[in-house]
SEVEXDREN-347522 format. One line per 2 residues: number of its first residue (from 1); their letters; for each residue x, y, z of C-alpha. Coordinates in Angstrom, 2 decimals. Layout:
% SEVEXDREN-347522
NUM	a	X Y Z | ...
This chain:
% SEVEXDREN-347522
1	xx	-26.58 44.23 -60.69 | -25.77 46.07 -57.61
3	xx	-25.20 44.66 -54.25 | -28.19 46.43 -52.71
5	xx	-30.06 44.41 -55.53 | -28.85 41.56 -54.57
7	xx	-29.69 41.67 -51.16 | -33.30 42.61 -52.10
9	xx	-32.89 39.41 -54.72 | -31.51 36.91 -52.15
11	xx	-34.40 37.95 -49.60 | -37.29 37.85 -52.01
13	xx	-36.65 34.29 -53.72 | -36.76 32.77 -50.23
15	xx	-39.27 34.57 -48.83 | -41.36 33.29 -52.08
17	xx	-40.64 30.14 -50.50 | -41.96 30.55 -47.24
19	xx	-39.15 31.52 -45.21 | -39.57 34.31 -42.89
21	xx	-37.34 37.23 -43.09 | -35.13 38.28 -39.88
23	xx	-33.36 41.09 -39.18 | -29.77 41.33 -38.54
25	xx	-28.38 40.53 -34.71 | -25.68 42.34 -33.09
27	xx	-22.08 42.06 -34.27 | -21.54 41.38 -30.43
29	xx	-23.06 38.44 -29.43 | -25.26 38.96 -26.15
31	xx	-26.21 35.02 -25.05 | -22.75 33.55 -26.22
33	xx	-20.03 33.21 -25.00 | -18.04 30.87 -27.71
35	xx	-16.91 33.28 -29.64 | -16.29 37.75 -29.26
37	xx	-18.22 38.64 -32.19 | -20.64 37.44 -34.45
39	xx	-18.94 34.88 -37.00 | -22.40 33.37 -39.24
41	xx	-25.50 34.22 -40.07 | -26.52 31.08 -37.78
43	xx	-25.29 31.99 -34.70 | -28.66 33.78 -33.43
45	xx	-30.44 30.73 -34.17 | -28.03 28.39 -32.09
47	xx	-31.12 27.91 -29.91 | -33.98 26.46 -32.60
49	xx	-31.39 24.00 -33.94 | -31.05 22.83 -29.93
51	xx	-34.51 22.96 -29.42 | -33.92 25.26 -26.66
53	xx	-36.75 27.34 -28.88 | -39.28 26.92 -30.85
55	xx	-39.33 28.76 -34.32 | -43.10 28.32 -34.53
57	xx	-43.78 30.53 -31.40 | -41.39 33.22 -32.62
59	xx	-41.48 33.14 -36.26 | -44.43 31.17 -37.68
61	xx	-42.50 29.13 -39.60 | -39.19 26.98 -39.79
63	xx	-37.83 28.19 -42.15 | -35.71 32.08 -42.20
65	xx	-33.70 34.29 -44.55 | -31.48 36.86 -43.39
67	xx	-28.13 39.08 -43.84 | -26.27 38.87 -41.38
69	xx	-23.46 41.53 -40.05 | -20.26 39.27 -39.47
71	xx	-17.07 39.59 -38.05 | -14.17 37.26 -38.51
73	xx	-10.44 37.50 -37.49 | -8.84 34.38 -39.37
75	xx	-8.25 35.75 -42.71 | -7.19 39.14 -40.93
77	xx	-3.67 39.14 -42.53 | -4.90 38.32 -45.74
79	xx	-7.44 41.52 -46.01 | -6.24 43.35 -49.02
81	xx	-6.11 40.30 -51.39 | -9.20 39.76 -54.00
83	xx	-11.58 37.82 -51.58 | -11.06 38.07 -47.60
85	xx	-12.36 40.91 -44.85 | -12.90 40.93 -41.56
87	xx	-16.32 42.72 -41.77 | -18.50 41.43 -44.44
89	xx	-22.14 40.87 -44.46 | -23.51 36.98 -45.10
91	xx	-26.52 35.85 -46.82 | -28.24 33.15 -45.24
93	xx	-31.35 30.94 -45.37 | -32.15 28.18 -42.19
95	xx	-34.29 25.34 -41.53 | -35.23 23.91 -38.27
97	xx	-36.64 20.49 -38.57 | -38.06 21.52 -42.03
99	xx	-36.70 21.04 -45.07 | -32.97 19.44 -45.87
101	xx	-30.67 18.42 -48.09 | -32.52 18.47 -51.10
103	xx	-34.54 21.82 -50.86 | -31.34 23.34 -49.75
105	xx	-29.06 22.43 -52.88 | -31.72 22.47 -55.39
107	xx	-32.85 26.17 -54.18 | -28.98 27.39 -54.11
109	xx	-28.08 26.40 -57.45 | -31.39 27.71 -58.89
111	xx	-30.80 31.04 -57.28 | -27.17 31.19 -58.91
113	xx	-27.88 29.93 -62.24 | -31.53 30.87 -62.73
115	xx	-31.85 34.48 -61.11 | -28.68 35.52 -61.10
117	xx	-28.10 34.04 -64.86 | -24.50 33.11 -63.66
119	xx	-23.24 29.96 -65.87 | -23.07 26.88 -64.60
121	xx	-19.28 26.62 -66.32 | -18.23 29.09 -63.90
123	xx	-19.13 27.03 -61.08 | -17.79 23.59 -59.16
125	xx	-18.87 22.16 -56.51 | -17.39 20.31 -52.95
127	xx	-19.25 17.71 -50.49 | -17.56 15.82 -47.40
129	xx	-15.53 13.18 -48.14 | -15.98 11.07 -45.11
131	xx	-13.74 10.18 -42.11 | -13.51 7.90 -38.99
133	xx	-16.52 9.75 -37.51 | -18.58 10.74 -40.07
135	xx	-19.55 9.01 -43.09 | -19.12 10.61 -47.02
137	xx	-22.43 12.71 -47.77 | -23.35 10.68 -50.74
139	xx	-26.76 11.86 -50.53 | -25.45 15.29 -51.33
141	xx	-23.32 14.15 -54.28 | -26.47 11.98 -55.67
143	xx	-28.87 15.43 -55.46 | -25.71 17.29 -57.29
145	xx	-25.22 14.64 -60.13 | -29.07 14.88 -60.57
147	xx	-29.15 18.68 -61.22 | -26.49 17.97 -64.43
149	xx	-23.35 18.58 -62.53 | -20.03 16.00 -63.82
151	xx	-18.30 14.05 -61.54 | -15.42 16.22 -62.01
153	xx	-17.44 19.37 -60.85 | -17.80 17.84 -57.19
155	xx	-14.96 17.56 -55.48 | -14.97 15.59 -52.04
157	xx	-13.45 17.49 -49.56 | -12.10 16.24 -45.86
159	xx	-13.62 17.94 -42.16 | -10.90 21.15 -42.80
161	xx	-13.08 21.88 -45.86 | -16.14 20.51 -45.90
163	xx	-17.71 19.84 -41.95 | -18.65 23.37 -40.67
165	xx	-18.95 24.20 -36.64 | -19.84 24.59 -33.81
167	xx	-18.59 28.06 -32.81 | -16.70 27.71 -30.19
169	xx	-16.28 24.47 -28.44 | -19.59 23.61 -28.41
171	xx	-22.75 23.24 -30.62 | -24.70 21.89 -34.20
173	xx	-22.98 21.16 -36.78 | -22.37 18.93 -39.76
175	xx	-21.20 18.06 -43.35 | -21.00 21.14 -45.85
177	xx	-21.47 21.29 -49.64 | -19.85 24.83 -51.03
179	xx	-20.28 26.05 -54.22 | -17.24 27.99 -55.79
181	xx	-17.37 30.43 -59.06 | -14.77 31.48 -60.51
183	xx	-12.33 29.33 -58.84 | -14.00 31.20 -54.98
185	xx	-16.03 29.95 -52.34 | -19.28 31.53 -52.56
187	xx	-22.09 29.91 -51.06 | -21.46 26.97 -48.13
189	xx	-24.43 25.22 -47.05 | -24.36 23.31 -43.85
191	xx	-26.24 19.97 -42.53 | -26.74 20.03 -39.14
193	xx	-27.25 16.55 -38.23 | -25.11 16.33 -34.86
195	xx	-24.36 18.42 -31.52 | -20.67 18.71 -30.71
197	xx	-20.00 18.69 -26.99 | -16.90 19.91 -25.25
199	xx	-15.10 16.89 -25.12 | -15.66 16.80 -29.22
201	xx	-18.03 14.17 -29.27 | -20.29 14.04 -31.84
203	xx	-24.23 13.25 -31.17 | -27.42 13.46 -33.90
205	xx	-29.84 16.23 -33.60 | -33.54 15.05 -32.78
207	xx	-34.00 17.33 -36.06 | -31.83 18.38 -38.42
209	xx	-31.14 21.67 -39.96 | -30.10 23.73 -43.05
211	xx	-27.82 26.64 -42.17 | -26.61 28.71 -45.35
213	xx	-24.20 31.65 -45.78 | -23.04 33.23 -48.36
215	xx	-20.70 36.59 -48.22 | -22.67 39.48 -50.36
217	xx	-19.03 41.09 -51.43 | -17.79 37.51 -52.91
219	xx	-21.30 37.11 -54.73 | -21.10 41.11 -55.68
221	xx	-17.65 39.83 -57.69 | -19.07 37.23 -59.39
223	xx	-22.28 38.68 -60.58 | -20.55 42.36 -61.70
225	xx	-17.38 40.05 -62.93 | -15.04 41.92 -61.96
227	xx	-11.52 40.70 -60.38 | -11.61 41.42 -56.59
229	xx	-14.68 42.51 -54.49 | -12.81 45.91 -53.67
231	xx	-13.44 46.89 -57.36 | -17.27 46.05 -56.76
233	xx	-20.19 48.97 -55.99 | -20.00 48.41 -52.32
235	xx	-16.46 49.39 -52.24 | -15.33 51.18 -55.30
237	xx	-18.00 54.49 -54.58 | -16.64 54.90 -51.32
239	xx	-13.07 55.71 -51.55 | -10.02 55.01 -53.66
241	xx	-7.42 54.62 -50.96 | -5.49 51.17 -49.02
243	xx	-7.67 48.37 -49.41 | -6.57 47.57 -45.40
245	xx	-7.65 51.09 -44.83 | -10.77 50.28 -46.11
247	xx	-11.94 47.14 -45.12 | -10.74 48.59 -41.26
249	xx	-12.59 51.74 -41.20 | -15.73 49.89 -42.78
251	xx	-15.43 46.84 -39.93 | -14.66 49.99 -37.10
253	xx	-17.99 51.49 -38.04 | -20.13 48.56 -37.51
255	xx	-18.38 47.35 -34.26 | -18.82 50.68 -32.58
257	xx	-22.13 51.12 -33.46 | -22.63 47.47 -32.44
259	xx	-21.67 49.07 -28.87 | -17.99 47.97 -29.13
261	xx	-15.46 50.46 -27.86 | -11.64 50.44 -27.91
263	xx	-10.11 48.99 -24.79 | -7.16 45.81 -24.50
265	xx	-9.30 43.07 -23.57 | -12.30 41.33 -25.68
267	xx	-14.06 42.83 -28.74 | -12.49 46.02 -27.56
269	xx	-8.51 44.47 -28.33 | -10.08 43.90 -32.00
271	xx	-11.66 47.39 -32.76 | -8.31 48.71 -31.07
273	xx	-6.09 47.03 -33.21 | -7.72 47.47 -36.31
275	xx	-7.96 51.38 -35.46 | -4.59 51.57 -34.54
277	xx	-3.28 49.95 -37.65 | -4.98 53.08 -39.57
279	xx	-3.71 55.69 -37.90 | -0.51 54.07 -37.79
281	xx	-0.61 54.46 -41.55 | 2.19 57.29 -42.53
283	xx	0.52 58.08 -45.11 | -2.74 58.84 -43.41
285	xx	-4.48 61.97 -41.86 | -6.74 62.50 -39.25
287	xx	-8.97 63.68 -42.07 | -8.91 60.85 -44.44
289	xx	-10.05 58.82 -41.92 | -12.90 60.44 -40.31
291	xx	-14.11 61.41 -44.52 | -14.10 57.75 -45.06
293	xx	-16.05 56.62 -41.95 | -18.53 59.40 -42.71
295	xx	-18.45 58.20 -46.47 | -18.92 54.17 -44.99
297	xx	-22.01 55.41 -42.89 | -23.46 56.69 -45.67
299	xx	-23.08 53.81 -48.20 | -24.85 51.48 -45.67
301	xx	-27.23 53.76 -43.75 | -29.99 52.56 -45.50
303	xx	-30.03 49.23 -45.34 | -27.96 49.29 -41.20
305	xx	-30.01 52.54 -40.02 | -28.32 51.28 -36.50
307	xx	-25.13 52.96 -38.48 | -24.49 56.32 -35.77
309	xx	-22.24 58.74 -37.65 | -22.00 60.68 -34.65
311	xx	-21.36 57.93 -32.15 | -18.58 56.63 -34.68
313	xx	-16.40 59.91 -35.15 | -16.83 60.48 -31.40
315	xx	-14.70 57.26 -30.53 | -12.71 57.88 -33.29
317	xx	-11.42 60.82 -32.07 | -10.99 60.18 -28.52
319	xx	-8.87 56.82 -29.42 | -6.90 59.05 -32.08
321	xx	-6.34 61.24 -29.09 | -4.99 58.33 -27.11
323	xx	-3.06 56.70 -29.78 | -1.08 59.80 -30.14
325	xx	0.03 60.26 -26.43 | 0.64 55.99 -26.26
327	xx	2.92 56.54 -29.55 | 4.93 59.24 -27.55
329	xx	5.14 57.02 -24.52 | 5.94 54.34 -25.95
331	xx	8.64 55.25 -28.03 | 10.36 56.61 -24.94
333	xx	10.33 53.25 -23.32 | 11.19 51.88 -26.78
335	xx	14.39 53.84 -26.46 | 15.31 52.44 -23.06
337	xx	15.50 48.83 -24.33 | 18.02 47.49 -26.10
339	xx	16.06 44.80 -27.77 | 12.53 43.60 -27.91
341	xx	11.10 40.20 -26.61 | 7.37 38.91 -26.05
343	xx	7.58 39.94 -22.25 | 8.78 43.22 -22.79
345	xx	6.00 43.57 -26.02 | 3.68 42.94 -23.77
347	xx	4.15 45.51 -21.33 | 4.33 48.25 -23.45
349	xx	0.88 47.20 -25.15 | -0.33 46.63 -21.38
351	xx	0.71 49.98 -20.05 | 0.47 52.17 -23.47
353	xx	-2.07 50.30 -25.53 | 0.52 49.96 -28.65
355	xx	-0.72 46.61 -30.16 | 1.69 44.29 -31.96
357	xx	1.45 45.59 -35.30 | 2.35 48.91 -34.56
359	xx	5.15 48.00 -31.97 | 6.52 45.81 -34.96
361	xx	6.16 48.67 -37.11 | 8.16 51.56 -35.33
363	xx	10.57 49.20 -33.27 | 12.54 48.44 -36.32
365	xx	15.92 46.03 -35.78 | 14.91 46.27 -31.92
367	xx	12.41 43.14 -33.17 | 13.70 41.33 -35.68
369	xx	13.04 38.33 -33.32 | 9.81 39.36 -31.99
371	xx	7.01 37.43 -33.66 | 2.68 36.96 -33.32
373	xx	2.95 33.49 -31.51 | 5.50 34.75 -28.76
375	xx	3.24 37.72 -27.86 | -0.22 35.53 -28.09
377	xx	1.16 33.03 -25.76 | 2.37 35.95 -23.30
379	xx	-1.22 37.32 -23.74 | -2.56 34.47 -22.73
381	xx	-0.49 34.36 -19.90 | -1.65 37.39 -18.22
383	xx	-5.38 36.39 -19.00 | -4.60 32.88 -16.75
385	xx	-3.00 35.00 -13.93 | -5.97 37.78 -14.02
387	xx	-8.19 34.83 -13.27 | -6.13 33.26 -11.02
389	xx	-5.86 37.00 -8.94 | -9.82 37.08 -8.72
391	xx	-10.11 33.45 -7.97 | -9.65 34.30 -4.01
393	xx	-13.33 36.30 -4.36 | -16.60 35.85 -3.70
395	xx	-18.71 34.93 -6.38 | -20.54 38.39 -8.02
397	xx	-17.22 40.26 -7.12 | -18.32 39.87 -3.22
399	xx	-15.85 40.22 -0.62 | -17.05 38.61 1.56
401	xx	-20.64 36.87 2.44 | -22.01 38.96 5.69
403	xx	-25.61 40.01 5.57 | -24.71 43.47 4.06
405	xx	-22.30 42.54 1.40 | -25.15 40.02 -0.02
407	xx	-28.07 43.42 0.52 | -25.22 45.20 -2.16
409	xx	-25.43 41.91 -3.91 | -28.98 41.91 -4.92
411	xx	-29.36 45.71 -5.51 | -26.13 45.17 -7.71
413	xx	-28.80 43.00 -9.87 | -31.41 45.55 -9.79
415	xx	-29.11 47.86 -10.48 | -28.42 46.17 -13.81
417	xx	-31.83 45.88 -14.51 | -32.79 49.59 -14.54
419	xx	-29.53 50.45 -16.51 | -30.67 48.18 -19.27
421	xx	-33.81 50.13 -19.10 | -32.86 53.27 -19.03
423	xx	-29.86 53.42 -21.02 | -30.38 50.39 -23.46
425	xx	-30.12 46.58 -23.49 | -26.47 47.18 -24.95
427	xx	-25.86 48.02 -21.38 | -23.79 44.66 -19.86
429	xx	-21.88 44.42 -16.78 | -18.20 44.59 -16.70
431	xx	-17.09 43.64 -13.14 | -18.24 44.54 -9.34
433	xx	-16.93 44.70 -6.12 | -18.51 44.73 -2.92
435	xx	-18.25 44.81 0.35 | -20.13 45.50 3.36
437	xx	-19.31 49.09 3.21 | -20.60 49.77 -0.77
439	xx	-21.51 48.61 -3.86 | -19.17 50.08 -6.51
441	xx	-19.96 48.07 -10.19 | -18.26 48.64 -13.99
443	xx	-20.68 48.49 -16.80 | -20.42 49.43 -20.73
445	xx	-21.44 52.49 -21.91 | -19.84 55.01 -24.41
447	xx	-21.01 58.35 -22.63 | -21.32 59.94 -19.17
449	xx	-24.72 59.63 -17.65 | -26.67 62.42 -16.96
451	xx	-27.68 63.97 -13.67 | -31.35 63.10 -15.14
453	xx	-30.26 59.22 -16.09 | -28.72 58.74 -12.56
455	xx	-31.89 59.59 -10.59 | -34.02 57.62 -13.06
457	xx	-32.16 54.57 -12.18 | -32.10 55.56 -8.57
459	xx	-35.98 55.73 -8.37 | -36.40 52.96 -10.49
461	xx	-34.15 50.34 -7.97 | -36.07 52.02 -4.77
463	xx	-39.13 51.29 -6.48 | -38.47 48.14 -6.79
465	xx	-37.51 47.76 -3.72 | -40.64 49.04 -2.16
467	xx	-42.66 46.93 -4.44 | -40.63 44.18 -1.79
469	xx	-40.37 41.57 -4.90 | -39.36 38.54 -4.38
471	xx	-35.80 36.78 -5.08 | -36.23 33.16 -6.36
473	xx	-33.16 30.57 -7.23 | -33.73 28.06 -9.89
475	xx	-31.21 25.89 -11.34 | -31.25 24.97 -15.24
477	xx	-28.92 24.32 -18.03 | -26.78 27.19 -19.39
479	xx	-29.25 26.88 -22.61 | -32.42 27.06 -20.47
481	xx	-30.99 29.53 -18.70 | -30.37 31.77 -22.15
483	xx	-33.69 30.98 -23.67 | -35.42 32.12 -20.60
485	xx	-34.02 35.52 -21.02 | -31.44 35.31 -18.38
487	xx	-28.24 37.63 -18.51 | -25.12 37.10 -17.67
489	xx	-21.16 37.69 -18.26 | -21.21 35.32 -21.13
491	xx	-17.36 35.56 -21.49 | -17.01 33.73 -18.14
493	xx	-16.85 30.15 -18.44 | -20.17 28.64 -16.82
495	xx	-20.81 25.08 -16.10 | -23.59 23.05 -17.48
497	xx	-25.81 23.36 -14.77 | -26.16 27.07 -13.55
499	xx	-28.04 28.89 -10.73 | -30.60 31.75 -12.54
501	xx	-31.65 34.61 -9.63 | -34.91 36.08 -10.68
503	xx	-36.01 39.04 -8.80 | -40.11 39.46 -9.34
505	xx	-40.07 39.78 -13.10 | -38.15 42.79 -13.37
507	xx	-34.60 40.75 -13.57 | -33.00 37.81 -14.21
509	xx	-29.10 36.76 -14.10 | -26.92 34.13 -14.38
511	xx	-25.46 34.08 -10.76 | -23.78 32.08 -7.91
513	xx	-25.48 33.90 -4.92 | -26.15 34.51 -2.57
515	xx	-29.16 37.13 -2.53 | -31.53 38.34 0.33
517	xx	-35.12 36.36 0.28 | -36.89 39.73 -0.96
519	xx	-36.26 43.43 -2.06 | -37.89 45.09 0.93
521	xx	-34.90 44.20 3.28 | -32.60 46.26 1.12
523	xx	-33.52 49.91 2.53 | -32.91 52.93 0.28
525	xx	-30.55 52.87 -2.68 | -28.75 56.03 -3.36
527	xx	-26.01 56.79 -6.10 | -23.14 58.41 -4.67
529	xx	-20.46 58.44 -7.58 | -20.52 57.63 -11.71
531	xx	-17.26 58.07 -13.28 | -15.32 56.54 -15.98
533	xx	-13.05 53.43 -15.03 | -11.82 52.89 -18.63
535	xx	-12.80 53.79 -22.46 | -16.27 52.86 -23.16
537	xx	-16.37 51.88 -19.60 | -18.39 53.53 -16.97
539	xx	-18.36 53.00 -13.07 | -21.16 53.32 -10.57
541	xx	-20.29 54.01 -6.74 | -23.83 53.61 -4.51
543	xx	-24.88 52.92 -1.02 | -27.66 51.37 1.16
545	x	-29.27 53.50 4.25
């Protein structure tokens, strides 16, 4: 059975049982901030399990099936082996306020041992164990033991194993039962019964959920027995080459298409590194790289047509570029320095973009001492002090509050607005600064903007501004706020309560102020500069008269 059968399988038998099929969301999460990039299937339906929305009004039902894209760094040094990747795609059914524990097992173990014939011998099972805060999930062990499994096919399992969430510091989660084959976690299905708040505390859900995942490679294993998923169809007819090389290049073409591009902070750091360590490879081309991206794009086109072959070879190239100039710069400074320490690490991946792996690599004796916590901890370092640097500012990057530096303020926001529009909802801002004199503002995008894009968005903001629309201020919870539509730099750290700016109906942010009362004030909006700041970052230089 192939894996694009097994997809079409896993979507079918729930769908048989009334579960409404979603697409995919974005590898880059775009209303939260707990994590960089999308981790579970679950994480786009954060909001139904909160009640912040209601799965009637958008789905019908409350109950979905989908495959997820996901991303996760953990197991990062142990790509390569016969089970982990960073990029792998997850299979996943949910419940909100429908069914539970019972549906949810009985289902899973009928789908393994009933469509996909695998034998229950292969398989064992694990539920919570119990601990001060949580009790054992005996109900779970009671619906195993009455679907034939021994007691010495469940294992119980502490919270390290067997209590999944919230990503990030916040959110549902609950007690997990997994389901293993062949010795490998397969399948883990999660009870959401409590929220966790920042402080850790634990409270129950007013209803409580099924959230399911299951990684398609691991399954793909099992079901075309083979020993490790890189032997199995979704690997093995794309290229015989480095399993690292691999599993890279196939993450690097779903991030960029997912709008990531390589850059030292964020999402960006992670496509970065994992590019780098490629074409640090010695024994690598240009060549073999860009066959197998092209040769990744079309294994998965079908089923990701967001997959832009194009779009992916294009960064490619320009961070090969890059990478070859930072390796020659680099290893100049390397030769200045006598040894190699987190500090001095740090600098050369701040100024030349060499990430640890590769500095490791060429450095040689030079860091012998030099080692992943050291270099996270001065990472972290320089994030604190960044923040610290802005913390002198205005909110909304003002620099000051007079009545024309809050006039750039508001047709910063409108500005947003018809740049989403225009070029995409992708589009999110990446920093502003303004002062009474001009409104210059940094915002993602891969590609220069045309003369033809730049007075599109210039018409669009004077239009609105002649429509004089009003600017309202209403405070709400940072879930309200996201369920309402409202955008916002999610990587910044908001407070429960938050102030949403809505301007007519044409935007809506996350923002501390202050705004003018209505558009008509703002006079005419005019363009004057767009330029790159930084790769796969654009900046935007206008004026009011």
């Amino acid at each position: 059975m192939t894996a694009n059968e097994l997809r079409n399988k896993f979507l079918e038998f729930f769908e048989k049982r009334g579960h409404k099929i979603v697409p995919s969301s974005s590898l880059v999460p775009d209303d939260d901030s707990s994590v960089l990039l999308t981790t579970a299937g679950m994480q786009q339906f954060k909001p139904y399990y909160t009640g912040a929305k209601d799965p009637i009004k958008d789905f019908g039902v409350r109950r979905t099936v989908s495959i997820q894209k996901s991303f996760r760094t953990s197991d990062i040094n142990s790509v390569g082996d016969e089970s982990h990747l960073t990029f792998f795609e997850m299979l996943g059914n949910f419940s909100f306020g429908d069914y539970f524990k019972e549906n949810a097992i009985e289902w899973a173990w009928e789908f393994i041992t009933k469509e996909l014939k695998i034998s229950p011998e292969r398989c064992y099972v694990s539920i919570f164990a119990g601990d001060t805060d949580v009790p054992e999930d005996k109900e779970s062990f009671n619906i195993w033991k009455s679907l034939g499994l021994s007691d010495y096919k469940i294992k119980k399992c502490g919270r390290e194993d067997n209590f999944w969430g919230p990503t990030g510091n916040e959110g549902p989660c609950g007690p997990t039962t997994e389901i293993y084959i062949d010795g490998v976690e397969v399948w883990n299905l999660v009870f959401n019964e409590y929220y966790q708040h920042p402080d850790k505390t634990l409270t129950p859900l007013k209803q409580k959920g099924v959230d399911t995942g299951m990684g398609l490679e691991r399954l793909a294993k099992a079901v075309q027995n083979v020993s490790t998923i890189f032997e199995t169809d979704l690997f093995k007819s794309l290229v015989e080459t480095s399993r690292i090389m691999l599993d890279h290049c196939r993450a690097t073409s779903f991030l960029i298409s997912d709008g990531v591009t390589p850059s030292n902070k964020e999402q960006g750091y992670i496509l970065r590194r994992l590019m780098r360590r490629v074409m640090a490879m010695k024994e690598v081309e240009s060549a073999d790289i860009e066959n197998l991206l092209k040769r990744v794009v079309k294994e998965y086109k079908n089923f990701y047509p967001e997959l832009n072959e194009d779009l992916i070879l294009s960064v490619f190239n320009e961070e090969n570029s890059k990478f070859k100039k930072a390796i020659q710069q680099g290893l100049r400074e390397l030769d200045k320095l006598e040894k190699l320490d987190a500090v001095s690490t740090f600098k050369l991946f701040e100024s030349y973009g060499l990430t640890f792996d590769i500095i490791k690599d060429i450095a040689g004796a030079k860091a012998a001492n030099l080692n992943q916590a050291d270099f996270d901890a001065e990472f972290k370092k320089h994030q604190e002090l960044s923040r610290t640097a802005s913390a002198g500012m205005f909110k909304g990057g003002l620099a000051d509050a007079s009545e024309t530096t809050i006039k750039y303020h508001t047709a910063a926001h409108l500005m947003l607005a018809a740049l989403r529009q225009i070029l995409g909802e992708q589009i999110s801002q990446k920093g502003s600064n303004i002062t009474p004199e001009r409104l210059r503002f940094d915002f993602s995008c891969n590609q220069k903007m045309t003369p033809e894009e730049i007075k599109q968005v210039e018409d669009m903001v004077n239009e609105k501004i002649k429509e004089d629309l009003p600017v309202k201020m209403e405070e709400m919870s940072l879930e309200e706020a996201r369920a309402a539509g409202a955008t916002g730099v999610f990587e910044s750290k908001y407070g429960e309560r938050v102030k949403v700016y809505s301007i007519g109906s044409f935007s809506r942010e996350i923002c501390g102020g202050p705004h003018v009362e209505h558009t008509g004030v703002l006079g005419k909006f005019k363009i004057v500069k767009e330029e790159s700041s930084s790769a796969g970052i654009r900046r935007i230089k206008a004026l009011l008269e």
